[in-house]
Structure formats: structure tokens, C-alpha cells
N, C-alpha and C positions, 0 to 999 in steps of 0.2 A: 504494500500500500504506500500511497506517495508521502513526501515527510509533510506535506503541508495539509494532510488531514489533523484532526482534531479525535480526543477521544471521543466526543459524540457524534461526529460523523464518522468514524469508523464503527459504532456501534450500531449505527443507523444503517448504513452501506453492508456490515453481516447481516443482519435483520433482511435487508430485504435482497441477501445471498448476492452480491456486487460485486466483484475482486477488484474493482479499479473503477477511476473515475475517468471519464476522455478527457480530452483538450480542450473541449469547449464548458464544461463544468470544471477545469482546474482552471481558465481564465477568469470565468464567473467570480471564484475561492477568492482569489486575490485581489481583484481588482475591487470585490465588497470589502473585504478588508479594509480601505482605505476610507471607509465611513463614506464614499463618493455613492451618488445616482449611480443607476445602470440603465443602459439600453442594450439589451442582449437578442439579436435574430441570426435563427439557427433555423434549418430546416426541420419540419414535423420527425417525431419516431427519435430525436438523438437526444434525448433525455434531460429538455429544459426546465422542465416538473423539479428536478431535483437539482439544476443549476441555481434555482433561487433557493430552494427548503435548503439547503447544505449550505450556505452560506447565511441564513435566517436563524441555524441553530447557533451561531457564534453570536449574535445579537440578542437573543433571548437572558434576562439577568437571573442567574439561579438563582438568585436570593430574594427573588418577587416573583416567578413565576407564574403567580397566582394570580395576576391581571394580566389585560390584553395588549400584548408589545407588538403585534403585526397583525394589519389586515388584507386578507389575500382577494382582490377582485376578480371572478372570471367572467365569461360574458353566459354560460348556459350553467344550468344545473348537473347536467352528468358530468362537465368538468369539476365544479363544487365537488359533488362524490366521487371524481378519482382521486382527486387531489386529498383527500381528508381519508381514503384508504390507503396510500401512499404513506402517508404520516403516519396512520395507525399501523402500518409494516413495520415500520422504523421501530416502534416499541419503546417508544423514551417516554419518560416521565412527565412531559409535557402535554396537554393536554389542547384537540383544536375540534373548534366546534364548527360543522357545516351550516348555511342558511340560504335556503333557493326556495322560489314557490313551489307551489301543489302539496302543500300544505300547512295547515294553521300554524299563524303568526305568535299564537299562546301555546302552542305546542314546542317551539323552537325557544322561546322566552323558560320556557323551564328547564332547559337546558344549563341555563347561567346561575340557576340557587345553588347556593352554598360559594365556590372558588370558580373566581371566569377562569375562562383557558386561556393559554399565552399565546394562543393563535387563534382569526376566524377566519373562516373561507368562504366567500355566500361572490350572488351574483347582485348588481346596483341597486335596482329596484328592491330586492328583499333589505339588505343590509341599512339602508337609509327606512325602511319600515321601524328597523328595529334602534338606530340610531336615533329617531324621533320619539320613539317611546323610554329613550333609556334606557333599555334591556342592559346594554353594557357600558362602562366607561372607555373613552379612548385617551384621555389625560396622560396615560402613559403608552399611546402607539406611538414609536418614533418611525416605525416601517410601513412601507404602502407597497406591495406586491401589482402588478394589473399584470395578469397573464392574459396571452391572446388580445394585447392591448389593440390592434386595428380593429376587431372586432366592437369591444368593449366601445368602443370612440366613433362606430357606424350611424348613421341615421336612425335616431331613435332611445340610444345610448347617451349623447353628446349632453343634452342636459341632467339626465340624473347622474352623470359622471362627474361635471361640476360641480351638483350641490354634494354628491359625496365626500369629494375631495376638500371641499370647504366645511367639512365634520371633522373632517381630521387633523388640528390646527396643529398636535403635538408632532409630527409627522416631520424628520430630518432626513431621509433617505427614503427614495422610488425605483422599482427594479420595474421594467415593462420589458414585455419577451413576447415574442411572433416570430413566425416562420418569414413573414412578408414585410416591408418597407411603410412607411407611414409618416414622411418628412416632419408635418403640422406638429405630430404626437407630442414632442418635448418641449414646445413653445406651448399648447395648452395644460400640459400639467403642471408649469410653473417650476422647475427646475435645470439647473444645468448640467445635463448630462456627459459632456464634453463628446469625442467618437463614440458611435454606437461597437462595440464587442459584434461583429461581424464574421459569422461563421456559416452562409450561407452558401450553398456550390449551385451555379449556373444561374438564377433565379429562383434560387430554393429547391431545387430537383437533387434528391442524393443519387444521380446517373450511376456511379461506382458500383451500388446493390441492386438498382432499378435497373430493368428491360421494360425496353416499349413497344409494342405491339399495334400492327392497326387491324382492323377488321373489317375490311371493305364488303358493299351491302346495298339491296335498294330498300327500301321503306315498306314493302312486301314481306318482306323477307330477312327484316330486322329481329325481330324477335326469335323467329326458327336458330338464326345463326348464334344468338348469344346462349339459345338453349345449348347448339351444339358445342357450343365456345366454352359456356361452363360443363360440359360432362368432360368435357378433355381436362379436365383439371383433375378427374380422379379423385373430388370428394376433397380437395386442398380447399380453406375456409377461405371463401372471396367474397368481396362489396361488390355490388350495382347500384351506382347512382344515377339515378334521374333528377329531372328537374322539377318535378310537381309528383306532389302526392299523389295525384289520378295516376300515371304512370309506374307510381312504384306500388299499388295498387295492380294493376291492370299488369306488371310486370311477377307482379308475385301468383297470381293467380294462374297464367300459363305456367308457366318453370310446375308449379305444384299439380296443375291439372298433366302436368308433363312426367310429374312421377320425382322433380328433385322436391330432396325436404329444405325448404327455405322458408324465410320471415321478412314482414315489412317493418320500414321503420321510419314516423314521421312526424311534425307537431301538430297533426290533425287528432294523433289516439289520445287517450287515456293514457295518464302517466305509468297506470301498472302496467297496460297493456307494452308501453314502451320498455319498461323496465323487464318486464318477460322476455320481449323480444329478443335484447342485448346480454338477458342471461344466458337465453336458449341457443344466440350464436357463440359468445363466449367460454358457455361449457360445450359447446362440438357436442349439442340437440341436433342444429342443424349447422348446412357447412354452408350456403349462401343467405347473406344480410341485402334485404334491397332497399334502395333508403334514396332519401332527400341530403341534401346537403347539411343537414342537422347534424349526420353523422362525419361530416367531413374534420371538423372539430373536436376535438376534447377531449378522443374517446380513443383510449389506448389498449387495443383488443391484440392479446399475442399473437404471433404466427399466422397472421393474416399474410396469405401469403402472392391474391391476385386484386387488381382493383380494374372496375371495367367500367368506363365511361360508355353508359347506354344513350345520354344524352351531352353533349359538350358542355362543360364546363360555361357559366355567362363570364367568367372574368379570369385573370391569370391567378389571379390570388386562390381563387377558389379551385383551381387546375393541382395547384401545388398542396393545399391542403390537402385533396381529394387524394394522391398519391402518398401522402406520410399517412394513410392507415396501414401501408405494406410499407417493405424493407424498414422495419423501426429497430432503435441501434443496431447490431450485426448483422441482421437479419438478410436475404436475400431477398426481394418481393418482385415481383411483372405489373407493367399497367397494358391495359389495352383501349383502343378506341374506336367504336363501331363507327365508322364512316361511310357517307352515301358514295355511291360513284360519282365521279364530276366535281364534286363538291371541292374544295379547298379548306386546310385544318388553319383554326386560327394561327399566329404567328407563336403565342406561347407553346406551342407542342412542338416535341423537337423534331428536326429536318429528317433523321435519318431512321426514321419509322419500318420497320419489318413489318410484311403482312406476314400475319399467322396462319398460317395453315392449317385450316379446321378439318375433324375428321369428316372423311363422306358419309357416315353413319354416328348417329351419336348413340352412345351405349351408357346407360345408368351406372355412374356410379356408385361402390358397394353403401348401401345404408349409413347413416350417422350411427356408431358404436354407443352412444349414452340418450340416456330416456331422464327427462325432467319429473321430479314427483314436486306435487304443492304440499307444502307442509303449513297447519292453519295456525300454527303459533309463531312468534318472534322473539323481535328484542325487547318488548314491553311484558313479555313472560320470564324475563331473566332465559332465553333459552341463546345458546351461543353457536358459533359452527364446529366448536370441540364438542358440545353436548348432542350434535345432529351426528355428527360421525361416527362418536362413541356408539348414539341411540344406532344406528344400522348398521354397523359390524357387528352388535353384540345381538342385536334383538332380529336384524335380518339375514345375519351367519352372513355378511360380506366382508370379502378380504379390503385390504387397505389402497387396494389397487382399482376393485370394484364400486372405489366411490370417489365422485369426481368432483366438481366444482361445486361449493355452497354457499348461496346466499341468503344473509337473515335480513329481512326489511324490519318494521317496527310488528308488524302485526301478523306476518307473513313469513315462510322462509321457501327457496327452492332449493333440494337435492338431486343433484346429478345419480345416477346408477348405472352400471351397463345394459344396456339394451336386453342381452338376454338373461340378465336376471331380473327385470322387472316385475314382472308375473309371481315368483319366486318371493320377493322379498317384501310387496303387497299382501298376499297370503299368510308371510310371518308375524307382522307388523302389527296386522289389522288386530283390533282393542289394546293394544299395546301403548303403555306411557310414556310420554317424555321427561323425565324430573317430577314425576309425580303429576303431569296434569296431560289427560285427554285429549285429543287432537283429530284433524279428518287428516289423513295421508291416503293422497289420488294420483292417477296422473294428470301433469298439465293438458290440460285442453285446450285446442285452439292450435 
């Protein structure tokens, strides 16, 4: 490990099993060090999330811990919750409280009785809710985090950004981090940032791990081809983005009446129904996400390993985001672009595009290996994802291998299983307790 970690970032970095930090997070290190602004852009997937927490933990005073010294702004909610399960990996004593809508403002408020956390995380809109009510003190924030600050700073953004930022008056240091450029950015948040920290390659494309792919096509005949484009993958987890919910709607519906198991994902559903979604592809339920640019954002799903522009991209920014869901740190990933004949690709897509050679038959990929069960308790039952694990190896005779991803919501949890023992460990289960209290365990529907 490098000399310029710290015990708590070295504790934090085994926590969440690291061997090393890159170069664009040991710039980060130091250059906070020096108590200065930061403007940090780096392309999506290299690991900006922890450019600023790793340098936020040297600013946290152990000896107050127990009020709020950093507020972190992102611009959506599912960023809000990677970022605060990130933190919760690390496992330090420190303690950071999320705050996004879709749900109650007096539910989040109870969160802060007894010791505030030394950190919050929420999106504008929420956090100035709770800033006008007082929920917490910022008296002692001297940190202002804005991750995905182009974002945060969009049409629609721009004023409850300012009044935010005018809550924050104890505030001596700004870290803003995007994949993308944004000149205006550091003349409206009122500090000097001097050079932005610039680790962006080509326009933000990590080309190195990325292949590009085109998919030539008419309008007939667009959707057959991304079927057969996605069965060539062999069941490898990939994105389809479109541009409107009717489309990824209308695209999930083929692909599934076609036999692949996929999921949509958009700000038209239900937040659970979202939050299923992105369980069901990130525990490999299903191995294709089809989604709006919602997901292009925030959302740091492993081993994502193809991204397919069904619809182009409306902007370059949004080209670049759409591609850091694949190759994220080491990772190898492909983008591909369904393209009409005739047509010309905008100028942000690079020149030297391969068509792909799809097969002339497409062939089903073998099934998704894990089945989602709903479990009807949470975190409001005290029940944990050591007590769901425990509760199925012991009560459903599954080995440690046979249980997969689990998520606890407040009132809710999903567990992962292998597909063929789901049958199997429904049967064991059923009237079976968890810590003493009752529960419906199904499988996910939908």
C-alpha cells in the first residue's frame, strides 16, 4: 500500500478488499491535503466515489465526530445509496446518513436523534427540506462534496443549488467531480479552484478497456438485430439504453416475448419497482437492464460487461456517461451502436467503429443461474443481511455459495438463490422464523 495512505484509509480500502489506490485517487490524496478546492474529472467506472471519501476521512475530527463535518450532494437518489453503501463497506466508526425523496421527510428526521453522523449524503431538493427544518446542524460543515456536479448544476438544479450552498456558510473547502467539463461550474460555486485535477482520456472514453462496435440496420429491422446482438453475448450482463420510457418499455417487452430474461428501468415506475429492477440485474436474476438515461448515472453495477446504444445518445456528455457503466476500473467492457444505413454517427462517437458481426441465427442464451425470493421483513425488524444468510443456509440447507446477492430495504429484503434450488429451499423455509418473527418468503414477481 502507498506511504501516503493513512490508517483509516487503509482500513477502509481492506474493508472494501482494494490492494491499491490508482493515480487519479493518489492525486485526489494530496492535493486535499493542502486544505485547497478540488475540481476532479475523470472518466465514469475509475473510482471517483472514493477519490473524495479517502481524502474526507482525513478531515473528519475524531474528537467531534458526532456532528456533521461534510455534506455530500449528488444529483439522483440511487447515487445517494451507492454512495452511503460505499461508506458503510469501509466499516469505520463514523457514521453517514442518506437523504433522497420517495420517502417521508419525518422518517429521515429520525434518523439524526441521539449523535448526527459526521457525514450526509442526500440529493438538493431533499437536503434543503431538511436544512429548513433543522433536522441537523451544519455550524461545523467545513466540506461541501457535489459529485456528478454538471449534473447537479442542469436546468432545474441551478437554483436549489444556490440556496443550498448559501446553508452552508461554515463551508472552507469544495470537491466537484464529473466524468465531463462544465467551465461556468467554479465561478458559480464561489470558490477558487485553481487547474481542474484532469484525468480524463479522449473526451472521457476509457478507449484502453473499451471496444466499439457499430450495428448497422434499417428501422424494420432494428429490434430483431439487437435481439440477435444481445444473444451473442452469451448471457454476459449488458445495458440498453433508449431515449424515452415508451421505448424501453416497448424494448423490454420483445427481448422477453423473445425468451431473454430482462428488466426495465425508468423515472416513470414506482421507486420499488425500480429498486427491484436494479436488484434483479445486479444479482445476475436477469442478465439485460433496459433503461432510460436514468441509469446512465450513478449506478455502479459490476461486471457489466456490454452497453448498446438502441437509441443515440442526444448529447456527448451523455455518450460518455452511457459507456462508464462497462469497462469500470480494470475491467474490460464493448459499447455498441445500432445505426441506420445512410445515416451518419454524431461526431462524439469515434471514427474507427467495427461492425459487429451478428450471428445469422440467434440462439438463447443459457438461463440467469439465481432466482430473487421477496422477503416481507427489513431493517425496521432489526433483521440484517448476516441474519438472511444465516436464516437460508441453516433453515434452507444452502451452501455459502448457493446464496447470492442480498438486499435489506426498510420494510423489505430480496434474496438471491440458485435457480435450481429455489423450489427446494421455498419448501424448507415455509413457516419458518427469522429472529423470532414471521415473514411471507415468495418468489419475486414481475
Amino acid at each position: 500500500m502507498d506511504s501516503i495512505i493513512t490508517r483509516n484509509q487503509i482500513i477502509a480500502l481492506d474493508n472494501l478488499k482494494i490492494k491499491a489506490i490508482n493515480t487519479m485517487q493518489e492525486h485526489a490524496i494530496v492535493h486535499c491535503r493542502s486544505g485547497k478546492s478540488m475540481i476532479l474529472l475523470s472518466p465514469t467506472g475509475t473510482g471517483k466515489t472514493l477519490a473524495y471519501l479517502l481524502p474526507l476521512l482525513e478531515r473528519i475530527n475524531e474528537f467531534n465526530c458526532k456532528s456533521v463535518q461534510a455534506v455530500i450532494i449528488v444529483p439522483t437518489r440511487e447515487l445517494a445509496k451507492q454512495v452511503s453503501e460505499v461508506w458503510r463497506s469501509m466499516k469505520l466508526h463514523y457514521r453517514m446518513v442518506a437523504l433522497y425523496g420517495g420517502r417521508p421527510v419525518e422518517q429521515e428526521a429520525a434518523m439524526f436523534s441521539g449523535a448526527s453522523p459526521a457525514v450526509v449524503v442526500g440529493t438538493p431538493g431533499r437536503l434543503i427540506d431538511h436544512l429548513k427544518k433543522s433536522t441537523f446542524s451544519v455550524n461545523e460543515c467545513s466540506l461541501v462534496v457535489i459529485d456528478e456536479f454538471d449534473k447537479c448544476l442542469e436546468m432545474g438544479f441551478r437554483d436549489e443549488m444556490e440556496s443550498l450552498l448559501s446553508m452552508l456558510p461554515a463551508v472552507k473547502a469544495r470537491y466537484l467531480l464529473s466524468a465531463t467539463d462544465a467551465a461556468e461550474i467554479p465561478l458559480f460555486a464561489g470558490a477558487d479552484y485553481g487547474e481542474p485535477l484532469d484525468f480524463r482520456m479522449q473526451g472521457g472514453l476509457p478507449l484502453m478497456r473499451t471496444s466499439f462496435f457499430s450495428v448497422t440496420t434499417t428501422p424494420d429491422e432494428r429490434l430483431q438485430k439487437l435481439f440477435r446482438l444481445l444473444c451473442s453475448f452469451n448471457g454476459e450482463p449488458s445495458i440498453v439504453f433508449c431515449n424515452f420510457r415508451e421505448s424501453v418499455d416497448e424494448v423490454r417487452a420483445f427481448l422477453s416475448k423473445n425468451g431473454l430474461r430482462c428488466t426495465a428501468y425508468h423515472g416513470a415506475m414506482e421507486q420499488k419497482d425500480r429498486e427491484l429492477a436494479l436488484y434483479k440485474f445486479s444479482a445476475s436474476c436477469v442478465n439485460v437492464l433496459v433503461s432510460t438515461d436514468i441509469a446512465a448515472r450513478g449506478l455502479d453495477i459490476k461486471d457489466v460487461k456490454h452497453v448498446v446504444h438502441y437509441q443515440r445518445a442526444m448529447s456527448a456528455d451523455i455518450f460518455t456517461h452511457r459507456n462508464g457503466r462497462t469497462a469500470r476500473w480494470e475491467a474490460d467492457g464493448a459499447v455498441y451502436m445500432i445505426s441506420f444505413e445512410g445515416k451518419d454517427l454524431p461526431d462524439y462517437v469515434p471514427d474507427t467503429l467495427m461492425e459487429y458481426e451478428l450471428p445469422k441465427k440467434a440462439v438463447l442464451p443459457q438461463a440467469a443461474q439465481w432466482a430473487a425470493l421477496y422477503v416481507g421483513k427489513g431493517k425496521r425488524d432489526k433483521i440484517s443481511r448476516g441474519d438472511l444468510a444465516g436464516f437460508f443456509m441453516k433453515k434452507g440447507c444452502l451452501r455459502a455459495d448457493e446464496v447470492g446477492v442480498i438486499t435489506v430495504f426498510d420494510r423489505y429484503s430480496y434474496v438471491a438463490v440458485k435457480m435450481n434450488k429455489m423450489r427446494e429451499v421455498l419448501k424448507a423455509v415455509a413457516g419458518e422464523k427469522i429472529k423470532g418473527i414471521k415473514t411471507i418468503i415468495e418468489p419475486v414477481r414481475g
